[in-house]
LUMGU-679479 format. One record per residue: residue in one letter; x negated, y, z negated of N, C-alpha, C, CB in turn; residue number from 1. Coordinates in nm, 2 decimals. Atoms other than C-alpha are relative to their C-alpha. Glycine has a CB too. Example, Ala and Ser with C-alpha at 12.3 -4.5 7.8 and 13.67 -1.06 7.14 Angstrom:
<atoms>
<res: A&nu: -0.09&nv: -0.12&nw: 0.00&cau: -1.23&cav: -0.45&caw: -0.78&cu: -0.09&cv: 0.12&cw: 0.00&cbu: 0.10&cbv: 0.00&cbw: -0.12&n: 1>
<res: S&nu: 0.09&nv: -0.11&nw: 0.00&cau: -1.37&cav: -0.11&caw: -0.71&cu: 0.08&cv: 0.11&cw: -0.08&cbu: -0.04&cbv: 0.05&cbw: 0.14&n: 2>
</atoms>
This chain:
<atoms>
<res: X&nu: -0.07&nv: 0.10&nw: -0.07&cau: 0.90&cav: 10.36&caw: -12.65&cu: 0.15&cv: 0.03&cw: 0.00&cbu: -0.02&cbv: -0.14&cbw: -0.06&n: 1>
<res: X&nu: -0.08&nv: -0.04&nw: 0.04&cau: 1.22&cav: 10.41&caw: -12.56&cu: 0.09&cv: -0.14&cw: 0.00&cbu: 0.03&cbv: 0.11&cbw: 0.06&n: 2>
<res: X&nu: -0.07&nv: 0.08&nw: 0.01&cau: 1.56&cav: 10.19&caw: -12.63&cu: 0.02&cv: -0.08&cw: 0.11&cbu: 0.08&cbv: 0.04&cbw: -0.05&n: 3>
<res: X&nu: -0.10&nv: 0.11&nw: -0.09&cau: 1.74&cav: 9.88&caw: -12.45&cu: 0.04&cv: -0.10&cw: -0.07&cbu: -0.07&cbv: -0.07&cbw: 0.12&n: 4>
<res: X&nu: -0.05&nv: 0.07&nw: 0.04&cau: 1.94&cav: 9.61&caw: -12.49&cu: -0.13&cv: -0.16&cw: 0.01&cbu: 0.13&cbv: 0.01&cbw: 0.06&n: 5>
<res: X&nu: 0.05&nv: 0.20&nw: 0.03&cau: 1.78&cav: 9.22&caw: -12.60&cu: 0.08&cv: -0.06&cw: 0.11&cbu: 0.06&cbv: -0.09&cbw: -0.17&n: 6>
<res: X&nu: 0.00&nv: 0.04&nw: -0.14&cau: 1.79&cav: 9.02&caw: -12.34&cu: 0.08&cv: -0.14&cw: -0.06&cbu: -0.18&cbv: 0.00&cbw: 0.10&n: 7>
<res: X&nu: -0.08&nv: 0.11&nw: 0.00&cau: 2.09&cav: 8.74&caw: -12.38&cu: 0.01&cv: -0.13&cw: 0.09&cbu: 0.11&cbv: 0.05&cbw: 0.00&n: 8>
<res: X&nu: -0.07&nv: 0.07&nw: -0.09&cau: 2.12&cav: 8.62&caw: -12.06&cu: -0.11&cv: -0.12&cw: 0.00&cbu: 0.05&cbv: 0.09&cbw: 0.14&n: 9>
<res: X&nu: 0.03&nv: 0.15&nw: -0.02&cau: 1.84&cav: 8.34&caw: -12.13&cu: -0.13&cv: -0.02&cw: 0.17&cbu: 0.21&cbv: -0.11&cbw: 0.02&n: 10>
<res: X&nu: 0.07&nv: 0.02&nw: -0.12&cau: 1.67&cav: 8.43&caw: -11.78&cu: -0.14&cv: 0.03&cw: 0.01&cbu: 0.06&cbv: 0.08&cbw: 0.10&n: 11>
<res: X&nu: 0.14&nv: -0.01&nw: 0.08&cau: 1.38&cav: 8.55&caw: -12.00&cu: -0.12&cv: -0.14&cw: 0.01&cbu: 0.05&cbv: 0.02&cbw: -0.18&n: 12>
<res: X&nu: 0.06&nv: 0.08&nw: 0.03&cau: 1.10&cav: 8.29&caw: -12.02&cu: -0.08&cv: 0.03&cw: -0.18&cbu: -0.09&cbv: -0.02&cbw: 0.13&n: 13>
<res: X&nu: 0.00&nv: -0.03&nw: 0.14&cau: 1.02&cav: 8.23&caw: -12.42&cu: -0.16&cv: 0.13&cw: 0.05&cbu: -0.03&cbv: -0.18&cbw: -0.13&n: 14>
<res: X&nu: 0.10&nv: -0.07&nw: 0.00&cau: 0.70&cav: 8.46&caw: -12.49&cu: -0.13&cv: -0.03&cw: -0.08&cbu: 0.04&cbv: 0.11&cbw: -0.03&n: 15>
<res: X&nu: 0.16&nv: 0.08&nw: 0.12&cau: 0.32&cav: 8.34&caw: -12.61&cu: -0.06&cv: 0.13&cw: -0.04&cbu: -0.17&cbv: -0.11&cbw: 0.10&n: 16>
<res: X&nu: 0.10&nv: -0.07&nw: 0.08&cau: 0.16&cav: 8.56&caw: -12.85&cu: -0.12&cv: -0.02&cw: -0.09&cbu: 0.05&cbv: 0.06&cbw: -0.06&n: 17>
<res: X&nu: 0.07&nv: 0.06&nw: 0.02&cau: -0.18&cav: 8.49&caw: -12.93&cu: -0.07&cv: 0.11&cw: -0.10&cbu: -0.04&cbv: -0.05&cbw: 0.11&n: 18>
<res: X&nu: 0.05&nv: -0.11&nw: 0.10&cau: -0.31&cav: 8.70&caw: -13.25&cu: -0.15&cv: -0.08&cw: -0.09&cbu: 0.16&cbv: 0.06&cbw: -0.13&n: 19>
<res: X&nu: 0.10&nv: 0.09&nw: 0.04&cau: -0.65&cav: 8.58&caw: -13.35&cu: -0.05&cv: -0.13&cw: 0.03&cbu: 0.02&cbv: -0.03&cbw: -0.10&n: 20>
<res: X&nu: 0.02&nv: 0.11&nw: -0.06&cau: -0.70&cav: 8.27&caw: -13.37&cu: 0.15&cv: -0.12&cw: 0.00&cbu: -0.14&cbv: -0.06&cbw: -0.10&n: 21>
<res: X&nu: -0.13&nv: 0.06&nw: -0.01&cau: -0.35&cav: 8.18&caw: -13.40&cu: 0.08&cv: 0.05&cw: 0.12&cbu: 0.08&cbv: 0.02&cbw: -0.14&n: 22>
<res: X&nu: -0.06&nv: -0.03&nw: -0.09&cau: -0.07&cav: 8.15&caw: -13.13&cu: 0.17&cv: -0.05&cw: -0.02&cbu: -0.08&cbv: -0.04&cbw: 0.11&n: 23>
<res: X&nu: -0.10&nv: -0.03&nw: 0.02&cau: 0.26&cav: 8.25&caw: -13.14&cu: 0.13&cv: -0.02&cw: 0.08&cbu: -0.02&cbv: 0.08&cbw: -0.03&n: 24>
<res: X&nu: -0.12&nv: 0.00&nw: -0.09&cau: 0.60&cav: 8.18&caw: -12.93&cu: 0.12&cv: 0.04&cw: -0.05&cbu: 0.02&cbv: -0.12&cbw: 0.05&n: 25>
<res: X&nu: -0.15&nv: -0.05&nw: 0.08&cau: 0.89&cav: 8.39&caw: -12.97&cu: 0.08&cv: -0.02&cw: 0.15&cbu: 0.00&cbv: 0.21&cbw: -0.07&n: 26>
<res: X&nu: -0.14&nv: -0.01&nw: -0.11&cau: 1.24&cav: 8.33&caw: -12.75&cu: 0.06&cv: 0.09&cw: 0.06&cbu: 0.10&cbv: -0.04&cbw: -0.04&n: 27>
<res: X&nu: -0.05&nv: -0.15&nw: -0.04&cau: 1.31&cav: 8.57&caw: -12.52&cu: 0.11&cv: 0.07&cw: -0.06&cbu: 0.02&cbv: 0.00&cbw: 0.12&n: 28>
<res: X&nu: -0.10&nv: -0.10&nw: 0.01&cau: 1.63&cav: 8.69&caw: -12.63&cu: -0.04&cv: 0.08&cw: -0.20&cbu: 0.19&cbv: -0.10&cbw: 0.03&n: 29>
<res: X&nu: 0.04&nv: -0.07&nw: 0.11&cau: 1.41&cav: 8.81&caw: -12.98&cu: -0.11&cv: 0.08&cw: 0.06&cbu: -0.03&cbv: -0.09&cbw: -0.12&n: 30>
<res: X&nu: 0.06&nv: -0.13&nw: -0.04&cau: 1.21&cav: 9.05&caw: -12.73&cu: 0.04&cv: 0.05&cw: 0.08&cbu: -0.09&cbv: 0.01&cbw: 0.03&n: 31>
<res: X&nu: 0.00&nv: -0.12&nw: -0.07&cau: 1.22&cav: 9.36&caw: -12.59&cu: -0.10&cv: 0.10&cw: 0.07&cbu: 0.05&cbv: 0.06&cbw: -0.07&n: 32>
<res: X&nu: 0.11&nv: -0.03&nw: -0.09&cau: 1.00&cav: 9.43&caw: -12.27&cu: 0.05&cv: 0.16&cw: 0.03&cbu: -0.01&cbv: -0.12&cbw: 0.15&n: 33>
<res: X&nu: -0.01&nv: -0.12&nw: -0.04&cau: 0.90&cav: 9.82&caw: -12.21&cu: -0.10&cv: 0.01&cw: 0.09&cbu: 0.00&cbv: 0.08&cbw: -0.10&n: 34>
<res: X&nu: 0.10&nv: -0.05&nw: -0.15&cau: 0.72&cav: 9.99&caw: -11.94&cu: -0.12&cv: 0.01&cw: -0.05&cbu: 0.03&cbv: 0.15&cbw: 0.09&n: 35>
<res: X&nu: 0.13&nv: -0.02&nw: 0.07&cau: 0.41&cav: 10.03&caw: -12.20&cu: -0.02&cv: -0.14&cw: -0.10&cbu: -0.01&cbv: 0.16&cbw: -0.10&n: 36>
<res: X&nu: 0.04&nv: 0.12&nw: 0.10&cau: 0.44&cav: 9.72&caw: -12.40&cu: 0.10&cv: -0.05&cw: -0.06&cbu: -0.08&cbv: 0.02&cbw: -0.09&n: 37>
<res: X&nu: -0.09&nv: 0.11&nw: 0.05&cau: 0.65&cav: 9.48&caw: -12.61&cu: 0.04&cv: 0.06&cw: -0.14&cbu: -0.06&cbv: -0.16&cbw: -0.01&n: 38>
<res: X&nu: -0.05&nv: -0.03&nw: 0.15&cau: 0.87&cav: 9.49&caw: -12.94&cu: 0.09&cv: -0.15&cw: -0.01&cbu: 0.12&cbv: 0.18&cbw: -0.04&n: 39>
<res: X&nu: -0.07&nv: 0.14&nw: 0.07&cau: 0.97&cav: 9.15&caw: -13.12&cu: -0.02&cv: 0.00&cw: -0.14&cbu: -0.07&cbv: -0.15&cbw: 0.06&n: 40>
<res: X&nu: -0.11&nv: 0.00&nw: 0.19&cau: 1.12&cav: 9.04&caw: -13.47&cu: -0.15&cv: -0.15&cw: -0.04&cbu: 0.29&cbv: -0.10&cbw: 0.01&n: 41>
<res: X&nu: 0.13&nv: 0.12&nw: 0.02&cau: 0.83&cav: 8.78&caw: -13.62&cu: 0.06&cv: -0.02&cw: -0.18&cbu: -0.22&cbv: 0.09&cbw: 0.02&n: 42>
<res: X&nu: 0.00&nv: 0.01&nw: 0.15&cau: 0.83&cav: 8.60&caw: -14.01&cu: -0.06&cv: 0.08&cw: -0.04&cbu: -0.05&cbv: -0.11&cbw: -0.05&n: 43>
<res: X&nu: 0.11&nv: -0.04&nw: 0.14&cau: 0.51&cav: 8.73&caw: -14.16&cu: -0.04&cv: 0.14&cw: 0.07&cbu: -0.16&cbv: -0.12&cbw: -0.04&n: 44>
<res: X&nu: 0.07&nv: -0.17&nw: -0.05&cau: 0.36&cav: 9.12&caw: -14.07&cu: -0.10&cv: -0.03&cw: 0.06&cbu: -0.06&cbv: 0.10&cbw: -0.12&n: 45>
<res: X&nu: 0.10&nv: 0.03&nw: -0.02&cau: 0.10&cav: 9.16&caw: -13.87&cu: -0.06&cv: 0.17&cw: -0.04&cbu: -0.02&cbv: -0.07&cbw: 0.14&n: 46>
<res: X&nu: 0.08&nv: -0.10&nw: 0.01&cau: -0.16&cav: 9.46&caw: -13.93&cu: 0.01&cv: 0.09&cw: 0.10&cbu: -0.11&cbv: -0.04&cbw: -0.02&n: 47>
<res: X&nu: 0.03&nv: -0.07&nw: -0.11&cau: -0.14&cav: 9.74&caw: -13.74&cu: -0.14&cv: 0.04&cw: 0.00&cbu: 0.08&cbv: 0.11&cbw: 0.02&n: 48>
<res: X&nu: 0.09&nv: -0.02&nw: -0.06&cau: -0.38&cav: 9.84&caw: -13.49&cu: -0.10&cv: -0.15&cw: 0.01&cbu: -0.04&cbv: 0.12&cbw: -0.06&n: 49>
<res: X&nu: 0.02&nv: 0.12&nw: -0.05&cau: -0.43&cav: 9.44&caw: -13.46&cu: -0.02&cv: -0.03&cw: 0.15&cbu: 0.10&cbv: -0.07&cbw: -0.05&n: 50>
<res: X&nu: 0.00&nv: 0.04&nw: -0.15&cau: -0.56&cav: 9.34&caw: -13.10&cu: 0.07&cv: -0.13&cw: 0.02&cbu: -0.15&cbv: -0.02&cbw: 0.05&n: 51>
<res: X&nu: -0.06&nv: 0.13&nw: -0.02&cau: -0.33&cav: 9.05&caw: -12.95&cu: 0.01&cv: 0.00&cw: 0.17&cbu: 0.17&cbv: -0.02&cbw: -0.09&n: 52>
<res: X&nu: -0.05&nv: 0.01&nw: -0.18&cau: -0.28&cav: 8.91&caw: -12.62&cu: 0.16&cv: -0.05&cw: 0.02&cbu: -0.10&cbv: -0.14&cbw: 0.08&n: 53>
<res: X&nu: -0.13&nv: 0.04&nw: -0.04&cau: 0.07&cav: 8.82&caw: -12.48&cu: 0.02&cv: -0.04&cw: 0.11&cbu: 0.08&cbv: 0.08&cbw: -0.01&n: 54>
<res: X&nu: 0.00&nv: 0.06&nw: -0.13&cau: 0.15&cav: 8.57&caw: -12.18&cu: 0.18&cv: 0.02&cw: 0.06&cbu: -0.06&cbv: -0.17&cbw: -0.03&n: 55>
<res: X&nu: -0.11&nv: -0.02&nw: -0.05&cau: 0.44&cav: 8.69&caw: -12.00&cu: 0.06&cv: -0.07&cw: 0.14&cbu: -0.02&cbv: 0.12&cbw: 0.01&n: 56>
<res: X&nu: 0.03&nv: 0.08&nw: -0.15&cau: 0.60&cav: 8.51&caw: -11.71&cu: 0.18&cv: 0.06&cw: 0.04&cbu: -0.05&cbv: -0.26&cbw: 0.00&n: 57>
<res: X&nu: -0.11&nv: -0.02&nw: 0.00&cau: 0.90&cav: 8.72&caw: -11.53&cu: 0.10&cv: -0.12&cw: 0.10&cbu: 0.00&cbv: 0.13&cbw: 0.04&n: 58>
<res: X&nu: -0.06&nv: 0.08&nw: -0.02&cau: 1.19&cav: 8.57&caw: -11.45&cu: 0.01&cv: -0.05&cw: 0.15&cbu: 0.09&cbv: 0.04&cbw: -0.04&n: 59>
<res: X&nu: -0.03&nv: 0.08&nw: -0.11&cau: 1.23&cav: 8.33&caw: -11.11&cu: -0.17&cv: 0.01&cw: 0.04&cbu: 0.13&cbv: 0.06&cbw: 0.12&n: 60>
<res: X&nu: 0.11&nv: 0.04&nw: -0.06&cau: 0.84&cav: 8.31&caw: -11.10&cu: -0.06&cv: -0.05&cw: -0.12&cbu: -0.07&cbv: 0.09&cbw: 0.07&n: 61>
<res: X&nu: 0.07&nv: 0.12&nw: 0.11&cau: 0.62&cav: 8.06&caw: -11.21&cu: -0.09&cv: 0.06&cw: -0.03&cbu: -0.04&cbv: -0.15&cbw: 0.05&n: 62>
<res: X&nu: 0.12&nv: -0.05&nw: 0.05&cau: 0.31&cav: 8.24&caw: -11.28&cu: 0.02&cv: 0.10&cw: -0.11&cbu: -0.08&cbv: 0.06&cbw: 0.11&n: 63>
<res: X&nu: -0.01&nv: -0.07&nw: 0.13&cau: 0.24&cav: 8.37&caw: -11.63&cu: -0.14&cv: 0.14&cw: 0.08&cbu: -0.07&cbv: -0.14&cbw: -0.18&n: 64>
<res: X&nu: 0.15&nv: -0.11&nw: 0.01&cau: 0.00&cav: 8.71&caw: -11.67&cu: -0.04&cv: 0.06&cw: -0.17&cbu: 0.04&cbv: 0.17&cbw: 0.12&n: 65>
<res: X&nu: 0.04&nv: -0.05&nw: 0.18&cau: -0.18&cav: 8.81&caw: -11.97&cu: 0.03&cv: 0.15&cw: -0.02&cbu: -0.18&cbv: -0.01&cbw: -0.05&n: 66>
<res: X&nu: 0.05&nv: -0.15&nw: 0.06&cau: -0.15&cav: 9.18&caw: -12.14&cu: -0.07&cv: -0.02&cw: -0.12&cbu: 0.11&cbv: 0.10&cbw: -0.04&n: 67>
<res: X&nu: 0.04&nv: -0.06&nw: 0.11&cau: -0.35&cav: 9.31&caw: -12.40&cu: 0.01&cv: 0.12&cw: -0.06&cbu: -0.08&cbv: -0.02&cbw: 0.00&n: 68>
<res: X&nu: 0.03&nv: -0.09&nw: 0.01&cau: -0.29&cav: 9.53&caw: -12.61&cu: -0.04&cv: 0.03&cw: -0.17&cbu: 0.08&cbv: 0.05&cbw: 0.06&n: 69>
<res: X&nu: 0.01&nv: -0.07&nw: 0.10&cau: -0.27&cav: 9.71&caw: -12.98&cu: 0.14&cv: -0.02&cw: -0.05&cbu: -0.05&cbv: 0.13&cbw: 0.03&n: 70>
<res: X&nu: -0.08&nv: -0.02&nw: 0.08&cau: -0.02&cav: 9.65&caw: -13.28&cu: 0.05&cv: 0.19&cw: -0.03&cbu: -0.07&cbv: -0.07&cbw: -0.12&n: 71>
<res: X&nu: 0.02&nv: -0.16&nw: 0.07&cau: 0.12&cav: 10.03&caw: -13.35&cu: 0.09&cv: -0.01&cw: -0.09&cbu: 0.03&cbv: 0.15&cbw: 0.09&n: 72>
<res: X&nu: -0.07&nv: -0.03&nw: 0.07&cau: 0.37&cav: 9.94&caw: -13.55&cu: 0.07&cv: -0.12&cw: -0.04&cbu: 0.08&cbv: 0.10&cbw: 0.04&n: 73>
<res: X&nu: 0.02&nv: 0.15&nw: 0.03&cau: 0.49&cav: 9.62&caw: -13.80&cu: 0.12&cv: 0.06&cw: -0.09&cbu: -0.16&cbv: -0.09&cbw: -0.07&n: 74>
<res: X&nu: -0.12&nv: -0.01&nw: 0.15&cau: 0.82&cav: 9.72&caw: -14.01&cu: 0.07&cv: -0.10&cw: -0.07&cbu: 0.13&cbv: 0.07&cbw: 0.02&n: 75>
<res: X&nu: -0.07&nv: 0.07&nw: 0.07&cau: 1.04&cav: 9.53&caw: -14.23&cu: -0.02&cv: -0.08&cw: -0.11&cbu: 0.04&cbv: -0.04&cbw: 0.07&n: 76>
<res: X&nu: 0.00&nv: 0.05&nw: 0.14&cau: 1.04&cav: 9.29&caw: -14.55&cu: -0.03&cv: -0.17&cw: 0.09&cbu: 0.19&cbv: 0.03&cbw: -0.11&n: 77>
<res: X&nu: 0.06&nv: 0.10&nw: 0.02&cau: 0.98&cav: 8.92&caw: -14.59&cu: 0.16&cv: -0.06&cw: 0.05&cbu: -0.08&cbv: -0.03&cbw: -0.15&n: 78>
<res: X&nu: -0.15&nv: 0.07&nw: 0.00&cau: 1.39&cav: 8.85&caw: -14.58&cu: 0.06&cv: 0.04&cw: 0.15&cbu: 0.11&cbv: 0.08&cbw: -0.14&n: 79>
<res: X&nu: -0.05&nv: -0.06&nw: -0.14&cau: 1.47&cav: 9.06&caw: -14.26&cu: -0.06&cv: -0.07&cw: 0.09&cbu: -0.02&cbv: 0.15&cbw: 0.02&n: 80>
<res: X&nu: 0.10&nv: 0.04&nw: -0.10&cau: 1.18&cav: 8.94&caw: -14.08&cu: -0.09&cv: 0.14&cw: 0.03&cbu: 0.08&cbv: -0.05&cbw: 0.15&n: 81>
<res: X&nu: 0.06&nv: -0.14&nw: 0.03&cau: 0.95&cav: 9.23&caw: -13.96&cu: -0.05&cv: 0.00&cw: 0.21&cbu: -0.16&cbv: 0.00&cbw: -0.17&n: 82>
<res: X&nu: 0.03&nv: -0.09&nw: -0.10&cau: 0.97&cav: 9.45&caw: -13.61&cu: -0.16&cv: 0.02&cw: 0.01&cbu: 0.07&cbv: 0.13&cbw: -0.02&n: 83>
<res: X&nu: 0.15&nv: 0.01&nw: -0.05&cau: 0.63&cav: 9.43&caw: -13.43&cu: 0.04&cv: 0.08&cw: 0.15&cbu: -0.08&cbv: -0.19&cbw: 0.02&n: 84>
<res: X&nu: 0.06&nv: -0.13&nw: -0.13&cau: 0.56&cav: 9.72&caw: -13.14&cu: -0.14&cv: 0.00&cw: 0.02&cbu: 0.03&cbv: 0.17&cbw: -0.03&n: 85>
<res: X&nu: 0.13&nv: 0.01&nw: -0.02&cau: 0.28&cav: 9.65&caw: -12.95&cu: -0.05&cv: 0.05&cw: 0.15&cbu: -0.04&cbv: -0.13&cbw: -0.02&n: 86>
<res: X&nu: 0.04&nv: -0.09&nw: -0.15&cau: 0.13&cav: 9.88&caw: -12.64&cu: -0.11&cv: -0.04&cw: 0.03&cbu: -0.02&cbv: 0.16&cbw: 0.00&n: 87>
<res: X&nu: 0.11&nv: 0.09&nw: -0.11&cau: -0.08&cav: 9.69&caw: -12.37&cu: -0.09&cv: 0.11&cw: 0.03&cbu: 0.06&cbv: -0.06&cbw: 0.17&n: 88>
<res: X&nu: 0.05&nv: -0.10&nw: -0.05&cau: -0.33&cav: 9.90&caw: -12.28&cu: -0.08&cv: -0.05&cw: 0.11&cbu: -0.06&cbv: 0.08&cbw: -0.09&n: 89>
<res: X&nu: 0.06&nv: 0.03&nw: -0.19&cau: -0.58&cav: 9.87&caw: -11.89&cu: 0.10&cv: -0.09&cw: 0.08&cbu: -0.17&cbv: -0.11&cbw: 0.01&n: 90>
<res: X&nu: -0.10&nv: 0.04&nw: -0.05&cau: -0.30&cav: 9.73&caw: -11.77&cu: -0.06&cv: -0.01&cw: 0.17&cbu: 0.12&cbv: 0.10&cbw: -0.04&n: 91>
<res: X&nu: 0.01&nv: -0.02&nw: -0.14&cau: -0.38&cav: 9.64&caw: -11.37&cu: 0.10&cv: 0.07&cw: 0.03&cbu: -0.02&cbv: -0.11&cbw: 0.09&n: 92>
<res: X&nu: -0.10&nv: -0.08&nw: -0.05&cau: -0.16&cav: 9.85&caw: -11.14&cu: 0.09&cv: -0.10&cw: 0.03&cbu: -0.03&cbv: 0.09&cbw: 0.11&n: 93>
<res: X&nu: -0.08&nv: 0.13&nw: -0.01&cau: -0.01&cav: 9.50&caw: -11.04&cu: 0.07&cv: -0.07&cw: -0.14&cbu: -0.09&cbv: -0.10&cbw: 0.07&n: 94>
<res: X&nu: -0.06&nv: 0.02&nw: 0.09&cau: 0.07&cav: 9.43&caw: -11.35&cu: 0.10&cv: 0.06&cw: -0.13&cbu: -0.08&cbv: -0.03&cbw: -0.02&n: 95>
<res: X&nu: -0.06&nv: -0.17&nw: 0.06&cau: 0.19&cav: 9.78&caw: -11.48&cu: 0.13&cv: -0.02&cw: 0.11&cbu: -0.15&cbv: 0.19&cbw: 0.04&n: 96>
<res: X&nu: -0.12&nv: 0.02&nw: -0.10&cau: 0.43&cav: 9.71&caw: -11.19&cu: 0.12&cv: -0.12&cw: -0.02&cbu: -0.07&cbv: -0.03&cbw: 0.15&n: 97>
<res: X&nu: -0.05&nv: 0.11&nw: 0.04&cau: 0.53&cav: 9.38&caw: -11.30&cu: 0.08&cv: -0.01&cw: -0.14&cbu: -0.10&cbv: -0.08&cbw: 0.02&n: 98>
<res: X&nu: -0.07&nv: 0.03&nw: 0.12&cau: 0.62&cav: 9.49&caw: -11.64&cu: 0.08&cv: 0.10&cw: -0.05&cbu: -0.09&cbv: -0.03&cbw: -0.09&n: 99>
<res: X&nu: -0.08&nv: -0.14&nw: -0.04&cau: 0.82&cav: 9.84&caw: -11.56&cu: 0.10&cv: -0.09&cw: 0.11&cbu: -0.10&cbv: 0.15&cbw: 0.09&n: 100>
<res: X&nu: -0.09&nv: 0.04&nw: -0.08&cau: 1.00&cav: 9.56&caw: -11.30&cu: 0.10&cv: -0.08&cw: -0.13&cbu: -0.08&cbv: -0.10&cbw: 0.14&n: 101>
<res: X&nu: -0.02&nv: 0.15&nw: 0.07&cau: 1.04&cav: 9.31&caw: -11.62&cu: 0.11&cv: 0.07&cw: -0.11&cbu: -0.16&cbv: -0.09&cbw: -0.09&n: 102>
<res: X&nu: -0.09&nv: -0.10&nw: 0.06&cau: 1.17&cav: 9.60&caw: -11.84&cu: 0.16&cv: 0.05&cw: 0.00&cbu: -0.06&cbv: 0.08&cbw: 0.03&n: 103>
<res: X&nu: -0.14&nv: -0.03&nw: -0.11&cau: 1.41&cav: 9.73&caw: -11.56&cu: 0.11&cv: -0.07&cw: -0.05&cbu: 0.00&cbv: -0.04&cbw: 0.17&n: 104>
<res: X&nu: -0.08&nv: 0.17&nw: -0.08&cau: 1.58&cav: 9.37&caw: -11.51&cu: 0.03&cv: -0.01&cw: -0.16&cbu: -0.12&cbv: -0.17&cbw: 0.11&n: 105>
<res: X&nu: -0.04&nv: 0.04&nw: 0.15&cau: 1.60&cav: 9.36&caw: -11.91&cu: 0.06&cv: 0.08&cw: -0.07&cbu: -0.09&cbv: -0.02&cbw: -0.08&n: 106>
<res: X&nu: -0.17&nv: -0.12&nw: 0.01&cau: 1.82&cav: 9.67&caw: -11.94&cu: 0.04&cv: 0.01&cw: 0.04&cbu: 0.04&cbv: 0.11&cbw: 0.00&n: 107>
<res: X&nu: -0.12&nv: 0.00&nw: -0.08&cau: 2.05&cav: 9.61&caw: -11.71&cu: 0.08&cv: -0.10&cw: -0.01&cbu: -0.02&cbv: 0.00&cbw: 0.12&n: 108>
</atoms>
């Protein structure tokens, strides 16, 4: 994955992460949308190679879409909080488009 800036400007819609049987909402400007998948800051660790879903909805439209993908990576401590990287994988081509558009618009 490569770098970008966190997304300040609020034009983000928060983000549902759904890991088990539990579900999760983080505020957009604590993620960072890539052309292969997501990275956000969370309390507790999750397991890598954890399956989760994530409901994304870009900015000036109303319709959410799901990814799924794979935990690859969960760093940090209990005090920091802890970095979660997670790569969507079957991605539709419409949706692979939608999230290389979401990315774009979130590094700029």
């Amino acid at each position: 994955m490569s770098t970008s800036k966190l997304d300040t400007s609020g034009a983000f819609q928060p983000v549902t992460v759904q890991v088990q049987n539990s579900t999760l909402t983080i505020p957009s400007n604590g993620v960072r949308i890539r052309p292969n998948g997501i990275e956000f800051r969370i309390a507790a660790p999750i397991a890598t190679w954890t399956e989760m879903s994530v409901d994304l909805q870009p900015p000036g439209e109303t319709k959410k879409f799901r990814c799924r993908g794979v935990v690859v990576s969960c760093a940090g401590n209990r005090h920091a909080g802890y970095l979660v990287s997670m790569l969507f994988m079957n991605l539709s081509r419409q949706s692979q488009e939608r999230l290389s558009l979401m990315a774009f618009t979130q590094g700029a």
